[in-house]
BASETI-731204 format. One record per residue (C-alpha): residue number from 1; residue in three letters; x, y negated, z. Coordinates in steps of 0.25 Angstrom, whole numbers, plus 5000, padded with zeros to 4 digits. Layout:
<rs>
R   k   r    u    v    w
R NUM ALA    X    Y    Z
...
</rs>
This chain:
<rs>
R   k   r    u    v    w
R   1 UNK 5038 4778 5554
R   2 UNK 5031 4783 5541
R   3 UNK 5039 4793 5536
R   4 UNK 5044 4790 5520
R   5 UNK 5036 4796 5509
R   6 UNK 5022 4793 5502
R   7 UNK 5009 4788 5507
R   8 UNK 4998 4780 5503
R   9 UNK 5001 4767 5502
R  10 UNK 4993 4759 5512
R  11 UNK 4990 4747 5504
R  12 UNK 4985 4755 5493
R  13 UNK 4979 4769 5497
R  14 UNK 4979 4773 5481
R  15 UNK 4994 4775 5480
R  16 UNK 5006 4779 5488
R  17 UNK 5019 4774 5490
R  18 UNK 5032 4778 5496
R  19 UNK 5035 4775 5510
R  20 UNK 5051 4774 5512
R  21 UNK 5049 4774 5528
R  22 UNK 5050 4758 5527
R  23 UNK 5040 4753 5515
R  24 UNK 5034 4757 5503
R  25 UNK 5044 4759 5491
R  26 UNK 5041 4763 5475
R  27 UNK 5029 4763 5468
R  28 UNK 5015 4768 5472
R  29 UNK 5010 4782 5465
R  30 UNK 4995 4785 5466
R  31 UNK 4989 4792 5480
R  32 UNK 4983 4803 5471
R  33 UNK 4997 4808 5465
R  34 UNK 5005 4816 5474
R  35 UNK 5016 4809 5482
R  36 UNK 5031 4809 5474
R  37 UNK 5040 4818 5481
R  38 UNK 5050 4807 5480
R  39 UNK 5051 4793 5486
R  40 UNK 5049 4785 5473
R  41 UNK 5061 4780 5465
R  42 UNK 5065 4765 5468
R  43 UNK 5070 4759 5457
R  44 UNK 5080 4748 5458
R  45 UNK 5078 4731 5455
R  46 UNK 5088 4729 5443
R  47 UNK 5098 4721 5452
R  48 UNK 5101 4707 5442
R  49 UNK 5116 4703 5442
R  50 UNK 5119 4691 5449
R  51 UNK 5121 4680 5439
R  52 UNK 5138 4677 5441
R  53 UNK 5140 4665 5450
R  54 UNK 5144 4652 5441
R  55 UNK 5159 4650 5443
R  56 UNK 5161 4639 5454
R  57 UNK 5168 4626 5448
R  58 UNK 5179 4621 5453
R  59 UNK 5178 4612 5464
R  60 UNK 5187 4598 5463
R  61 UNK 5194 4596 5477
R  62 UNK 5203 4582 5481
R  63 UNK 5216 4584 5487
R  64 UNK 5227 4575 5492
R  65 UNK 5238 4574 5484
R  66 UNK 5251 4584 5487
R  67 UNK 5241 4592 5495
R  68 UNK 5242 4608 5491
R  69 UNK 5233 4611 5478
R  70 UNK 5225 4624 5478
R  71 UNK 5232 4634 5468
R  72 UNK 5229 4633 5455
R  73 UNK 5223 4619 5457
R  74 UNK 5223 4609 5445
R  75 UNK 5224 4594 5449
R  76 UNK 5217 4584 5440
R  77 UNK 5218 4569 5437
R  78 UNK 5207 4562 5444
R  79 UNK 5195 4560 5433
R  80 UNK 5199 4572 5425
R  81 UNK 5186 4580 5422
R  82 UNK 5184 4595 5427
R  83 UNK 5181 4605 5415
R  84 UNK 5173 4616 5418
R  85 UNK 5181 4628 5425
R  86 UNK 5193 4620 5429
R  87 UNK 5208 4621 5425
R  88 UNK 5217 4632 5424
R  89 UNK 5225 4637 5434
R  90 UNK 5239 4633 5436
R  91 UNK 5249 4625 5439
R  92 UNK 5247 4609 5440
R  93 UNK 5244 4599 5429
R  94 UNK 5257 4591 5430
R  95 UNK 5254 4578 5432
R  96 UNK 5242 4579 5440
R  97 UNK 5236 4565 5445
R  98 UNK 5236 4565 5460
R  99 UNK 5232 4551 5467
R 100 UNK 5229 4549 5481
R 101 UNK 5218 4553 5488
R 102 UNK 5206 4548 5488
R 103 UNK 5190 4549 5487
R 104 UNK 5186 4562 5486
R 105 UNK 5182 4569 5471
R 106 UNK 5167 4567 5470
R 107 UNK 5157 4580 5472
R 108 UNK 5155 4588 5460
R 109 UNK 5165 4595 5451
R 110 UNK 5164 4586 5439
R 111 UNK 5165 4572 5441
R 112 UNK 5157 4563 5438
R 113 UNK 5167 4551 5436
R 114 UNK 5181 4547 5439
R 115 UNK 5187 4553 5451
R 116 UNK 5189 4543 5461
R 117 UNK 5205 4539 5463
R 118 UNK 5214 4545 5472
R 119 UNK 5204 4560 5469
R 120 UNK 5215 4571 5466
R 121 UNK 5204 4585 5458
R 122 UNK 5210 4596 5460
R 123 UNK 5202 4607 5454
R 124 UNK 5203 4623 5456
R 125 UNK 5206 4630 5443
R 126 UNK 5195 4643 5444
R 127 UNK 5197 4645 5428
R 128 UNK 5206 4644 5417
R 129 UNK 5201 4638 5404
R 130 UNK 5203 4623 5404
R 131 UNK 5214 4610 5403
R 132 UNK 5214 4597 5410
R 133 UNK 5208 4587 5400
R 134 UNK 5218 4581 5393
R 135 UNK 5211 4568 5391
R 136 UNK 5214 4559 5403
R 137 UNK 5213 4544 5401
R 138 UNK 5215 4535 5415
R 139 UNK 5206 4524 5415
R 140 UNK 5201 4528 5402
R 141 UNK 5214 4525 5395
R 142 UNK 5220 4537 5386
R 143 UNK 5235 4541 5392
R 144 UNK 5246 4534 5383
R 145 UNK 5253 4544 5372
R 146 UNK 5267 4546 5376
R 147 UNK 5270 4543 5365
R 148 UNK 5266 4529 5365
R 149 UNK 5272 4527 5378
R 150 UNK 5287 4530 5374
R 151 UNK 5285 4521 5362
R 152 UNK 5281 4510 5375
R 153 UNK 5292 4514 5383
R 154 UNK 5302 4514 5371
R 155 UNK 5296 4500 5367
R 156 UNK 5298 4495 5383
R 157 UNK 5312 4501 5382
R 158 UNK 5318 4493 5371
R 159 UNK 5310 4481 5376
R 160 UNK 5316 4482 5389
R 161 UNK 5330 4483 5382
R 162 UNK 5330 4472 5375
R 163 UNK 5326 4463 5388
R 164 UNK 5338 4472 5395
R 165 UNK 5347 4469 5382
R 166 UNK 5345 4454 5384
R 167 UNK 5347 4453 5400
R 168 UNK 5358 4462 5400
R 169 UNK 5365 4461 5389
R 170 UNK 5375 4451 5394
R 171 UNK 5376 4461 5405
R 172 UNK 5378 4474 5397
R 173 UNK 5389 4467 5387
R 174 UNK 5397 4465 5401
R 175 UNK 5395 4481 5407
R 176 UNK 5401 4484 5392
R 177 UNK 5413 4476 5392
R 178 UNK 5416 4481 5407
R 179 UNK 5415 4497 5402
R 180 UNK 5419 4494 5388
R 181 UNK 5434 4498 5391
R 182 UNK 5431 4507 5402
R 183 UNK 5423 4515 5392
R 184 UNK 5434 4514 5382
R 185 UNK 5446 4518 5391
R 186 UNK 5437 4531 5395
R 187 UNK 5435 4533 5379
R 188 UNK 5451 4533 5377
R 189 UNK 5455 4540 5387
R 190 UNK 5446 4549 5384
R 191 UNK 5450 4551 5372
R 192 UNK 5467 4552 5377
R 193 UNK 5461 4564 5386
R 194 UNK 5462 4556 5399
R 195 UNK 5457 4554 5411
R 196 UNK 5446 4541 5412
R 197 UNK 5441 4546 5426
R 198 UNK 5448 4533 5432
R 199 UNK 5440 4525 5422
R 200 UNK 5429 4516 5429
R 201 UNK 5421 4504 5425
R 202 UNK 5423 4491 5432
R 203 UNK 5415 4487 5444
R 204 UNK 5410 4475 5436
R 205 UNK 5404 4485 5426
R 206 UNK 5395 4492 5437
R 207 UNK 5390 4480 5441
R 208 UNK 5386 4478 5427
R 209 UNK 5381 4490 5425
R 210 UNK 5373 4489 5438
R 211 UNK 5367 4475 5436
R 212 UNK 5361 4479 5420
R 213 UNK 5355 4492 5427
R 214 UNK 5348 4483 5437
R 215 UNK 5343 4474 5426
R 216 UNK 5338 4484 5417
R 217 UNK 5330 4491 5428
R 218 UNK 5326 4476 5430
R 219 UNK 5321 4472 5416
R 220 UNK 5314 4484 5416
R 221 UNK 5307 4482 5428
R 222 UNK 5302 4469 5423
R 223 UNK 5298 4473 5409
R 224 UNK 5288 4484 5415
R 225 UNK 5285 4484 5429
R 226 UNK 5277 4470 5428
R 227 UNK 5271 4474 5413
R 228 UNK 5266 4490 5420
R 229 UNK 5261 4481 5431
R 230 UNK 5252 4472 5423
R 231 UNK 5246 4477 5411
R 232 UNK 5252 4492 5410
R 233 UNK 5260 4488 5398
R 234 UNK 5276 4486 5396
R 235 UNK 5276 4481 5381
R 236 UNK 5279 4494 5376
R 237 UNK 5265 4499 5383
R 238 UNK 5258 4487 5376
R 239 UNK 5262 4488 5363
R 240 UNK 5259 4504 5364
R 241 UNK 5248 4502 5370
R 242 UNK 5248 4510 5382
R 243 UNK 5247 4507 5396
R 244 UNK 5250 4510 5411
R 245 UNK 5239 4511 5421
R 246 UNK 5239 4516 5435
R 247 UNK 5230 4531 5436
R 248 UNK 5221 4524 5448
R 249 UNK 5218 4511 5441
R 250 UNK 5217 4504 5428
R 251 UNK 5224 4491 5432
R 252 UNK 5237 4485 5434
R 253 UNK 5247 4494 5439
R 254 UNK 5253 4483 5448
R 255 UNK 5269 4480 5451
R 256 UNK 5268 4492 5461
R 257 UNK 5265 4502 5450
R 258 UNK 5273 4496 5441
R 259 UNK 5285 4495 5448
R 260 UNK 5283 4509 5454
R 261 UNK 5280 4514 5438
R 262 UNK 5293 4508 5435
R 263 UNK 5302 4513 5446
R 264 UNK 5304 4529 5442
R 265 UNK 5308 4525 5426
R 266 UNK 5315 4509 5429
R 267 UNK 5323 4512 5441
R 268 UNK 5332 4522 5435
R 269 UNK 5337 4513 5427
R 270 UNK 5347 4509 5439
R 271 UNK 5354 4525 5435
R 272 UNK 5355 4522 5423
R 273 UNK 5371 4522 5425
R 274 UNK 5372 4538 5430
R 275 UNK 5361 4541 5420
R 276 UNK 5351 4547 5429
R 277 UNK 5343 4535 5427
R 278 UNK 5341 4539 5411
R 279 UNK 5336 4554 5416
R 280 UNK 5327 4548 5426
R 281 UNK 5320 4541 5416
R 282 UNK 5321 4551 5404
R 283 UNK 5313 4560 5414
R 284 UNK 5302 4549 5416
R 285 UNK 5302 4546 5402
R 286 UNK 5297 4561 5399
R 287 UNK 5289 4562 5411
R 288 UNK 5277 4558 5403
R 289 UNK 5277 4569 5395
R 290 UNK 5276 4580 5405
R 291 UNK 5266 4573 5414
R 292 UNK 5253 4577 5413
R 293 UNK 5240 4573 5411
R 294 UNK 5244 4559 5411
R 295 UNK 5258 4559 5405
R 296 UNK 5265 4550 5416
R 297 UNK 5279 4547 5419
R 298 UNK 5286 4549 5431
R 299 UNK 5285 4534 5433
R 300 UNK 5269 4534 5430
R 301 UNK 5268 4544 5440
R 302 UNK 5275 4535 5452
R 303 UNK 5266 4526 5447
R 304 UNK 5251 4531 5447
R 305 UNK 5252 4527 5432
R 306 UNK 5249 4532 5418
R 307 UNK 5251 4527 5405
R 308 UNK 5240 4526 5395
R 309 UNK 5233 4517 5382
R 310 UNK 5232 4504 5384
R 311 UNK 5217 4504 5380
R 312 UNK 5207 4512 5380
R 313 UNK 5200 4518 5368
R 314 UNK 5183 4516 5365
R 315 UNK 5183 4531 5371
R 316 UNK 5192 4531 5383
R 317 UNK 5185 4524 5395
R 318 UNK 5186 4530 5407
R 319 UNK 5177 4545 5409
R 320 UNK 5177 4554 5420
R 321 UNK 5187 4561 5414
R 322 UNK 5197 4550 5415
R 323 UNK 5206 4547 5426
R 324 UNK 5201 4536 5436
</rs>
């Protein structure tokens, strides 16, 4: 083995190189110069930095429904666009759209259309910096103002009333003759300072008080459960404008939705006489307003409904950003 140092290079007999024991290193110098004491000095290739690798997106994956969510997940309506970067961190939308399985999300991160039903996107949050789009319109409809829906539900109420009114009435005039004087005697001997625990309404007014519960709850039923199962719309909803439609298909909700809308808000009607029935519904009542991103009731909810305009504007038909 050559030992290293300088020597002619081979190829070229007019210049020598630097032989490191293995192969040729630095630059020639000329045979007729005297050989460098020193092996020659290698200078160093700038080493470019690596260009940052892009951020990865976050992948969409479909889960079942009530299956464990990875931490930090954020679950969106099916048809809801992705912004770039994804969504913050943090606890879960309330009011999150879960349907039921089924076909899986299309490849790609951005879709290029509606999802299909029954697809549940849960997207990984890898940075803060953006909202869920505010703007949701199933089937292409805007979401009714709550405030135009308690002005339907306040015109539905006094309708129904006055049907009740007429029906009962005859009914009601006897449950007051019945308590009149019990509620009298209480008053007195309240006032005397006595004891009115031994003061009980007659049997007779029970029954009263049971039939005019049960007819009330009746009425009721038959005002909206066959006017949500038809067109979507009690009078109140028609002269407002506003609709119910189901969140998997723009048609007829059907007697099943309807009476299964009907039941969480209607039924409490029959406990009306220890006044749960009132809180059960004060609570559906202000459900809307805490539901998010569709703004539904407790009843909506049972249902698979949501309540939005009756039409829709020039500029509202259905995009990839809508719910399907």
């Amino acid at each position: 083995m050559t030992a290293p140092g300088w020597y002619k290079d081979p190829a070229d007999q007019d210049v020598q190189r630097y032989w490191d024991g293995e192969g040729w290193i630095g630059e020639p110098v000329p045979a007729s110069e005297p050989a460098p004491a020193a092996p020659p000095v290698i200078a160093e290739k700038p080493v470019t930095p690596a260009a940052p690798a892009a951020p990865t997106p976050p992948s969409p994956v479909v889960t079942m429904p009530g299956a464990p969510l990875p931490q930090g997940a954020v679950v969106l309506p099916p048809g809801t666009p992705i912004p770039p970067g994804g969504f913050p961190p943090g606890q879960l939308p309330p009011g999150a759209i879960v349907l039921p399985p089924g076909t899986p999300l299309p490849p790609g991160l951005l879709p290029q259309g509606q999802l299909p039903a029954g697809a549940v996107q849960v997207l990984l949050p890898p940075q803060a910096g953006f909202a869920v789009p505010a703007q949701i319109r199933p089937h292409g409809y805007a979401l009714a103002p709550l405030g135009k829906r308690l002005l339907a539900r306040l015109v539905d109420i006094l309708v129904v009333a006055v049907i009740i009114g007429i029906a009962t009435g005859f009914l009601i005039y006897q449950y007051v003759k019945e308590v009149g004087p019990v509620m009298a005697e209480i008053y007195r001997r309240q006032a005397a300072g006595q004891s009115f625990s031994d003061v009980t309404t007659s049997d007779r007014a029970q029954y009263l008080q049971i039939i005019i519960l049960i007819l009330i709850a009746a009425i009721w039923f038959a005002y909206e459960v066959p006017s949500n199962a038809g067109s979507g719309q009690t009078l109140g909803k028609r002269l407002l404008k506003i609709k119910v439609v189901g969140l998997d298909a723009d048609q007829p909700l059907g007697f099943g939705r309807a009476i299964r809308r009907w039941n969480p808000l209607g039924l409490w009607v029959l406990l009306w006489t220890c006044g749960i029935g009132f809180v059960l519904q004060f609570i559906d009542a202000l459900s809307p307003v805490i539901d998010w991103p569709l703004h539904r009731a407790i009843h909506d909810r049972a249902a698979g409904t949501v309540v939005v305009m009756a039409d829709r504007d020039p500029d509202s038909a259905p995009t990839p950003g809508d719910l399907p």
